[in-house]
C-alpha positions, 0 to 999 in steps of 0.5 A, spaced: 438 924 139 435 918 138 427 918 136 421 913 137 416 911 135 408 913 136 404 909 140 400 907 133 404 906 127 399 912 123 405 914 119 407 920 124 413 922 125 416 918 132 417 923 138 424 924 142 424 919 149 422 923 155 420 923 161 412 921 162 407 927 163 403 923 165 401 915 165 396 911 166 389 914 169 392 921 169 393 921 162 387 922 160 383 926 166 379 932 163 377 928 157 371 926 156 369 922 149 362 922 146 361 917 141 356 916 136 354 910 131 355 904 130 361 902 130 364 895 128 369 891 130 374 888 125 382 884 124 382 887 117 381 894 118 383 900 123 376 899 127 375 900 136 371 895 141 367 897 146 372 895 151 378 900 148 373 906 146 369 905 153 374 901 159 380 904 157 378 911 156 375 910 164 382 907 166 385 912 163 382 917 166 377 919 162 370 919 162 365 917 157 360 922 155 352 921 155 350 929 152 354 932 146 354 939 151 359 934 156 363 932 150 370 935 150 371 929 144 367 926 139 368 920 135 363 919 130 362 911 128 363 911 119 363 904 115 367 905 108 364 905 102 358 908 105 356 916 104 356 919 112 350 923 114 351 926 120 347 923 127 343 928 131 350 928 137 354 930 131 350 936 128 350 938 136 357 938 136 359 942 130 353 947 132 358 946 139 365 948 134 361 954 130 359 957 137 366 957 139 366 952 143 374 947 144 370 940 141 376 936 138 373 931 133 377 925 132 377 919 127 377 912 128 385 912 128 386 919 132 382 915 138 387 909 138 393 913 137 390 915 143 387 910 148 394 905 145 398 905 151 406 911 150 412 908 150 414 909 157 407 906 159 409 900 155 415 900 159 413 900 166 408 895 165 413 890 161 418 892 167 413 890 172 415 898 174 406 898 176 402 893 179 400 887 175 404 890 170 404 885 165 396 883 166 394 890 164 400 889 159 395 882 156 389 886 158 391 892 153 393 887 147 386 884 148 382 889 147 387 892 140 388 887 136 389 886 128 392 881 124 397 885 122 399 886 129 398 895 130 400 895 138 406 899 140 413 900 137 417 900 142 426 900 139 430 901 144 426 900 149 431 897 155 428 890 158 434 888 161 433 882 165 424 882 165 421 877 167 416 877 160 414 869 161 406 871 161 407 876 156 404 878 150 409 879 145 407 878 139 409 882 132 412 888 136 418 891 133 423 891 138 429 894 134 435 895 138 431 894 144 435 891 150 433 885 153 439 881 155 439 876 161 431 877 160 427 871 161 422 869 155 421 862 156 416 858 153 413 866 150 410 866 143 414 871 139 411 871 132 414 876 127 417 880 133 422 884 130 429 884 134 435 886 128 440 889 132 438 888 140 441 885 145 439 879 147 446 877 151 444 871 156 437 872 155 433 865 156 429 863 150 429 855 151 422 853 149 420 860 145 416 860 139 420 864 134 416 864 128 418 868 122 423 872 129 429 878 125 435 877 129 438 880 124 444 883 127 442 881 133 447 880 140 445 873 141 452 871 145 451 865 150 443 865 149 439 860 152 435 858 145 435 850 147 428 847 144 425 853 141 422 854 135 425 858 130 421 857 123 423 862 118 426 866 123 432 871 120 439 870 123 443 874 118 449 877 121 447 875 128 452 873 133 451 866 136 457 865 140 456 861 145 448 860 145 445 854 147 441 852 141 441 844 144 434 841 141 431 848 137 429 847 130 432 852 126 432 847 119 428 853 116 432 859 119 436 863 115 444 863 118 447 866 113 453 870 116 451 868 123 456 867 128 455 860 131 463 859 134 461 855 140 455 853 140 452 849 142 447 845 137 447 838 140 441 835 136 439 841 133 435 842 127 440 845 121 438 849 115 439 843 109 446 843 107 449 848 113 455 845 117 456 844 124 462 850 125 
């Protein structure tokens, strides 16, 4: 059976596609967080914001907790290289465990593992299956963001014929996704990985594909006309029939790609490619 990945790229092994046990503001009822210290914000590091810890716990579902007996969670803020000392809320929490009582205590990680959205919540977002759905997609993207990229994995998931025009896309796996006769125009894809996906009629003109794998990639009768495709990985991807009118693809790698049929009227090539 073919495996995903977890909502956060933690190192966990990736779960079998099933059917959703609850998404959105079920999926968290019950689930009450007290957080404690002073947390801090960061690109560079596994760090939270209010907004996630906070916002997209009561979206979820979930609930906020004031006191450490209302806690069924807690999450204790740690700065690196510096000893822990354990808050007053902490030390009642673990006088809470000692007694018995099912408190989980979760780490920083643990917590974003949590709040980032599942995969068949990505999905139904991205497929316009929810209201706004691509307005919570953006909204969820905000308030988690590193420069490392660190939101979803999402291979194979099926976006045939989305409309992701205003999506926020960037630095997303999506190997062996589905996204033929989608709409991406004009969309920023920034080190988005697509190696064996179908892109089959998809609509790209005017994309940012900056440092983009297609490699192996179906990009038959494509329309890429004007985007942007620095140093982007086409390397046994199939262009036939794609219309790449205009792109910018003199710092792509075209190494064994198939270009019959294309059509590369004043397109950018590679110093030293031939026109096929």
């Amino acid at each position: 059976m073919k495996k995903r990945a977890t909502p956060f790229e933690l190192g966990f092994t990736p779960l079998a596609e099933k059917e959703p046990q609850g998404m959105f503001e079920e999926r968290l009822a019950g689930i009450c967080i007290l957080y404690a210290g002073k947390f801090q914000r960061s690109a560079m590091d596994v760090r939270t914001s209010r907004e996630l810890r906070e916002d997209m716990l009561l979206e979820l579902g979930g609930t906020v907790a004031k006191k450490a007996k209302d806690a069924t969670h807690f999450v204790g803020a740690r700065l690196p290289h510096v000893e822990h000392v354990p808050s007053k809320a902490e030390t009642e929490i673990d006088a809470r465990i000692a007694k018995g009582d099912n408190v989980i205590k979760l780490s920083e990680k643990k917590l974003i593992e949590m709040l980032l959205p599942t995969f068949e919540e990505s999905r139904a977002m991205l497929r316009g299956e929810v209201k706004d759905g691509i307005e919570r997609w953006n909204r969820w993207r905000s308030r988690w963001r590193t420069l490392s990229g660190g939101f979803v994995q999402l291979p194979g998931i099926d976006l045939t014929e989305a409309d992701l025009r205003k999506a926020d896309l960037m630095v997303i796996p999506f190997e062996e996704a589905k996204f033929s006769n989608a709409r991406l125009e004009g969309v920023n894809l920034y080190d988005c990985v697509f190696r064996r996906a179908d892109l089959r009629g998809a609509d790209l003109e005017g994309a940012r594909c900056g440092r983009v794998d297609f490699s192996n990639a179906d990009l038959r009768e494509a329309k890429l006309a004007g985007a942007e495709f620095t140093g982007a990985e086409f390397t046994g991807a199939d262009l036939r029939g794609a219309d790449l009118r205009g792109a910018d693809l003199q710092y792509a790698k075209l190494a064994g790609a198939k270009l019959d049929g294309a059509k590369l009227d004043g397109a950018k090539l590679p110093q030293g490619s031939k026109r096929p």
